[in-house]
C-alpha positions in Angstrom: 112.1 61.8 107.8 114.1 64.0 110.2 117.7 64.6 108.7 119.7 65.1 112.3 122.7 65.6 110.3 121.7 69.0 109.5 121.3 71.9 111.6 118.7 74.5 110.2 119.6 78.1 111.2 116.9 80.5 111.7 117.1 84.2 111.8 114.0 86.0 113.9 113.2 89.3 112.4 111.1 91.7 115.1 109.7 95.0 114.0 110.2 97.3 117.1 107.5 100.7 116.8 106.6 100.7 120.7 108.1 97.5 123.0 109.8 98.9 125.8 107.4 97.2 128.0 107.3 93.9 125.9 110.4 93.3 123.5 112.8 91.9 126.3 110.6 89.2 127.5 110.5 88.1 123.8 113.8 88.2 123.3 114.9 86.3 126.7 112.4 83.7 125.0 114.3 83.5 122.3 117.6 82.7 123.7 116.5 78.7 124.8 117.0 78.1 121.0 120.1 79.6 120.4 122.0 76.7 120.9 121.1 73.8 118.7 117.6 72.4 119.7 115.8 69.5 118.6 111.9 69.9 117.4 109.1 67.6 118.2 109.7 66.1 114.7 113.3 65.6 115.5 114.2 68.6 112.9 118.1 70.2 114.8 117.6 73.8 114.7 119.3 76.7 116.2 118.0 81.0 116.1 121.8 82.2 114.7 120.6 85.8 114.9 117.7 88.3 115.9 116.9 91.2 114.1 115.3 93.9 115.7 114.5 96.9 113.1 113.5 100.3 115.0 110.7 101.7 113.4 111.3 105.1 115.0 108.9 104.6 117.4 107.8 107.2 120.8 107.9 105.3 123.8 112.3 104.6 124.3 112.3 101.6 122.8 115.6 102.5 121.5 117.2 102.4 124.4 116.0 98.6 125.5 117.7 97.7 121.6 121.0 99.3 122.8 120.8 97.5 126.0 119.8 93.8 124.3 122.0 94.5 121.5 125.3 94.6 124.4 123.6 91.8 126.4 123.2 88.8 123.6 126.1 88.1 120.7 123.2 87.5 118.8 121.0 90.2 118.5 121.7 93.0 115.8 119.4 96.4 115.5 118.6 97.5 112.1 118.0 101.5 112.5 115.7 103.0 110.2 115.3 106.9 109.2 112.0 107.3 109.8 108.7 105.0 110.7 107.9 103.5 107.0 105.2 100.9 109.4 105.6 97.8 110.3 105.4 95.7 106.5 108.6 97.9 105.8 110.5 97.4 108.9 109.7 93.4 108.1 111.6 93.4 104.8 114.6 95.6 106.3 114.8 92.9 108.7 114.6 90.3 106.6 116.9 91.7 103.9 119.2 91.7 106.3 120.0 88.3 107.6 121.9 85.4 106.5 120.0 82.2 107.9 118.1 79.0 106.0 115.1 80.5 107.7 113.4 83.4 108.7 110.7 83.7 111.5 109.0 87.4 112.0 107.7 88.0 115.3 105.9 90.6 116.7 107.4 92.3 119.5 104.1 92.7 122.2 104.6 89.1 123.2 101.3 87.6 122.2 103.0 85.3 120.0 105.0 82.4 121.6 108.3 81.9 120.5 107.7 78.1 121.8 106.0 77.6 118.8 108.9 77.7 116.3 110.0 74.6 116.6 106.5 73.1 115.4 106.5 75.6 112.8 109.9 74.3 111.3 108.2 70.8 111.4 105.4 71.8 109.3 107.4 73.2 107.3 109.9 70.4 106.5 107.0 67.6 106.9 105.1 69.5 103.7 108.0 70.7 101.7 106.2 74.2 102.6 108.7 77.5 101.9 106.0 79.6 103.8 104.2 78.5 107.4 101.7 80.8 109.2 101.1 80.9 112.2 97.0 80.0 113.1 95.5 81.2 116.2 93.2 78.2 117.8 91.7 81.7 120.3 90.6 85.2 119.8 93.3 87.7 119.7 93.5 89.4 123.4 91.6 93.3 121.3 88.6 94.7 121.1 85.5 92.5 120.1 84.9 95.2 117.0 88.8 95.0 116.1 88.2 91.1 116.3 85.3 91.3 114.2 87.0 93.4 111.3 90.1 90.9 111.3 87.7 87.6 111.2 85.8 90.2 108.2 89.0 91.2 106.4 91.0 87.6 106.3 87.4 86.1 105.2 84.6 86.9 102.9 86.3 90.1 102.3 89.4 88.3 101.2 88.1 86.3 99.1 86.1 88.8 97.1 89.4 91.4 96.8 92.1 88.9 96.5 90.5 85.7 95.6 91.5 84.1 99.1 95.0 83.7 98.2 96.0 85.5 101.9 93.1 84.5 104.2 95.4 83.0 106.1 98.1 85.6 106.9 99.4 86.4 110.1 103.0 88.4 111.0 103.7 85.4 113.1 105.5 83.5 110.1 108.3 81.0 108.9 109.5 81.8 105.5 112.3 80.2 103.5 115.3 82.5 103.8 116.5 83.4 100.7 113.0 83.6 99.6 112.6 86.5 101.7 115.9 87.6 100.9 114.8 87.7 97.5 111.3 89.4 98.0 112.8 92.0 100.0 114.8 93.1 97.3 112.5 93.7 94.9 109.3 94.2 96.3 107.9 98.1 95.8 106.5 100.9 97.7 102.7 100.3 98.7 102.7 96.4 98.6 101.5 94.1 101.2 103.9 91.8 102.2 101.9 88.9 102.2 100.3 89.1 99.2 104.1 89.9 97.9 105.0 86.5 98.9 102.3 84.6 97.4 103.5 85.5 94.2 106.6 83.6 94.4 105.8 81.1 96.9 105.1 77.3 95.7 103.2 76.0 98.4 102.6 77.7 101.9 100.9 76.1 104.9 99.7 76.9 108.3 100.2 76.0 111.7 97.9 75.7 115.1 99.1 78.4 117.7 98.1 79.4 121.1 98.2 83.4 121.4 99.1 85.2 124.7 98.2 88.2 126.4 100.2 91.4 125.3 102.7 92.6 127.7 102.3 96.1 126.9 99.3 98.6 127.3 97.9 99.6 124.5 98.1 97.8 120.8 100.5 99.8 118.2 97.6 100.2 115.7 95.2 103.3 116.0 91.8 102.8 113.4 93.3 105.3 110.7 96.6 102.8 110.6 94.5 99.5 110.6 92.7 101.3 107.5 95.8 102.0 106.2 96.9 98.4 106.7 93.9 96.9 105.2 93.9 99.8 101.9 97.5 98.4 101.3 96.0 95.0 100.9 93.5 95.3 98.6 95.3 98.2 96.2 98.3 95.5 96.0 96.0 92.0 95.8 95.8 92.8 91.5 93.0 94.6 89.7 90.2 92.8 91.1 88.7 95.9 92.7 88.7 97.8 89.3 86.6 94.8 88.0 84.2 94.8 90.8 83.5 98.3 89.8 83.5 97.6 86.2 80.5 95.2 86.7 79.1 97.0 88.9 78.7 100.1 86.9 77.3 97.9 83.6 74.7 96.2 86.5 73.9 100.1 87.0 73.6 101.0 83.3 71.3 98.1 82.9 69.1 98.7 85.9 68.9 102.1 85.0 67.7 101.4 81.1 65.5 99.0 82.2 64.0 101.5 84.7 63.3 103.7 82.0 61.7 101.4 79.7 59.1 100.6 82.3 58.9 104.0 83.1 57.9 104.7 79.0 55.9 101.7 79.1 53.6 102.7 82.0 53.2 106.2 80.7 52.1 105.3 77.2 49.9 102.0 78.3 48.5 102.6 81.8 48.8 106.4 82.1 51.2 106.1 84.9 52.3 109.1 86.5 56.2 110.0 86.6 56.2 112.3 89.8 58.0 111.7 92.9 61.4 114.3 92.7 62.5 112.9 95.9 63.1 109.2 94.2 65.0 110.9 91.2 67.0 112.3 94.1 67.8 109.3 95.7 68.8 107.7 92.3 70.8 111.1 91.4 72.6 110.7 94.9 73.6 106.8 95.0 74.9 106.7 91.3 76.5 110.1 91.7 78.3 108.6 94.7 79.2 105.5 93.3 80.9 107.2 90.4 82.6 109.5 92.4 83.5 106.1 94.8 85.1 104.0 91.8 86.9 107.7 90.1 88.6 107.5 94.0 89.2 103.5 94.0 91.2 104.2 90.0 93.2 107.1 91.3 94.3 105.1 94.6 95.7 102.7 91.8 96.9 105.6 89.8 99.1 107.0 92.6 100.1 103.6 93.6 101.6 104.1 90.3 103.3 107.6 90.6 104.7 106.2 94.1 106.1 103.2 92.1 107.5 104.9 89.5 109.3 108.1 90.9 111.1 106.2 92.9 110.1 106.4 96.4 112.2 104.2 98.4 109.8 101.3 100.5 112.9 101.6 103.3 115.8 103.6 104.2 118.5 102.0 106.9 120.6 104.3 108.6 122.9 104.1 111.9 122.7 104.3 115.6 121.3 108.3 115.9 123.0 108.4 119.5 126.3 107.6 117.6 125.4 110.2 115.1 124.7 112.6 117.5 128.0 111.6 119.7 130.1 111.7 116.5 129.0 114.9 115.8 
C-alpha cells in the first residue's frame, strides 16, 4: 500500500566516457522529477541529486558537465584521474550520494528516464532492494553485438555463474545504502553486478522500452566488450576452474580408454596403429587445452596480485581546468 506520507529520494548516478552529443537530453529528462512526483502506484518520489562521474573520455564531454553542472542545483560531477571503465565510474558515483535510492543510467539516451517511477513501484510492491531494468525490444546495435549479449546473459550465464546475473542491465534501481555499502568495499576486477548479488536479498526486474542512441557510435569497441564480459566470469566464483577440472579428468579418461582399445585391437585383431596425422591432432587439441586452462588459472592468479597489492578500483580527483587555472 502506497505510504504518501513519505517522500523517497533518489540519486541518478550517470557514467560519462563520450556524451557530448547525448548526456543533456538525459539530464533535461531528468529534471520533470525533481520536484516531488507521484508514481503509477502512488509511491511520492523526487531525483534529489545527479551524479555525473567523468570517465576521462575524448570527445569534450567535460565541457557539457561544467555547463549542466552551472545550469541545475542538482547536478554534481564526480572527476576521475583517469578512465578506470564504466563499472568503476558506477561505484564512484554511487559512493558518492546521499539518497534512499540510487538509479544508474547510461548516458546515450536509450534508456528512458520515464521509466523510474515504475521501477520504484516494483521495487516497493516486492520489498525488492535491487530492480533491473528489462528491455521488451532489441537494443538499437549490431545484430552480432545483439547476438553475443542474448549469448552472454543466457546459456553462457548460466554455465559460468549459475544464472545468478542473467538479468543484468546498467539501467538499475538499487537500495542506497546498499550501494553505498558495496562501493566501499568491493575490489579491483569485479563486476558490479555480480558484486551485488552477493549482498542483495531479493532483486527483481522491470519491463522497459529502449530508445534509439542519441550519439553516433556506441562507447564499446570488441576488445572492451571482451574485457567487459572476462570481468564477469573471473569475478562470478571458481566455477570456471571447475569446468576445467572436469574437463581435464573427461580427457584423462577418454584418453585411457583410447589406449586400451588401442592394446586391445593390436593383441586380438592385429589392428594397425598408424595414422601420425591423428596422433597429431590429439597432440594439438590437448596440448591446447592445457595451455587454455594454465591461461584461465593465471587470469585468476593475477586477479589476485591486482587484489592484493593494492591497486586502487577508482581514484576521484578535481575539476583539471581548475587545476590547471590554479596553477
Amino acid at each position: 500500500m502506497a505510504n504518501l506520507g513519505h517522500c523517497h529520494s533518489v540519486a541518478v548516478v550517470i557514467p560519462v566516457y563520450n556524451g557530448r552529443e547525448s548526456l543533456e537530453s538525459v539530464v533535461d529528462s531528468l529534471q520533470k522529477f525533481s520536484l516531488s512526483t507521484i508514481s503509477p502506484q502512488g509511491f511520492s518520489f523526487n531525483v534529489i541529486e545527479i551524479i555525473l562521474v567523468f570517465d576521462c573520455g575524448t570527445d569534450g564531454s567535460e565541457v557539457v558537465l561544467r555547463t549542466l553542472e552551472q545550469k541545475f542545483n542538482s547536478v554534481r560531477i564526480v572527476w576521475l584521474t583517469r578512465n578506470y571503465g564504466q563499472h568503476a565510474a558506477t561505484l564512484a558515483g554511487m559512493a558518492s550520494t546521499t539518497a534512499e535510492w540510487i538509479i544508474t543510467i547510461d548516458e546515450d539516451g536509450q534508456q528512458n528516464p520515464d521509466d523510474i517511477p515504475r521501477m520504484l513501484d516494483i521495487a516497493q510492491t516486492h520489498g525488492a532492494q535491487l530492480v533491473y531494468a528489462k528491455p521488451n525490444n532489441k537494443p538499437p546495435h549490431g545484430k552480432l553485438r545483439n547476438i553475443a549479449s542474448r549469448m552472454t546473459k543466457g546459456p553462457i550465464s548460466r554455465m559460468l555463474t549459475g544464472g545468478e546475473v542473467q538479468n543484468f542491465n546498467s539501467f538499475r534501481l538499487i537500495l542506497g545504502e546498499t550501494g553505498r555499502t558495496l562501493a566501499a568495499y568491493v575490489g579491483h576486477g569485479v563486476y558490479l553486478d555480480v558484486a551485488l548479488h552477493w549482498i542483495v536479498r531479493k532483486s527483481a526486474t522491470c519491463e522497459v522500452h529502449l530508445r534509439d542512441e542519441n550519439r553516433r557510435h556506441s562507447g564499446y569497441n570488441r576488445k572492451a566488450l571482451m574485457s567487459h564480459f572476462w570481468r564477469l566470469v573471473l569475478s562470478s566464483g571458481t566455477r570456471l576452474l571447475r569446468i576445467a577440472s572436469v574437463a581435464g579428468v573427461i580427457s584423462f579418461i577418454v584418453g585411457v580408454f583410447s589406449a586400451c582399445v588401442v592394446v586391445f585391437g593390436k593383441l586380438f585383431f592385429d589392428y594397425p596403429v598408424t595414422g601420425w596425422a591423428s596422433v597429431f591432432v590429439a597432440l594439438l587439441l590437448f596440448g591446447g587445452s592445457i595451455l587454455l586452462f594454465i591461461g584461465i588459472i593465471a587470469e585468476y592468479i593475477g586477479l589476485l596480485v591486482r587484489t592484493s597489492i593494492g591497486k586502487p578500483l577508482y581514484v576521484i580527483g578535481s575539476d583539471p581546468e581548475k587545476s590547471t587555472l590554479g596553477r
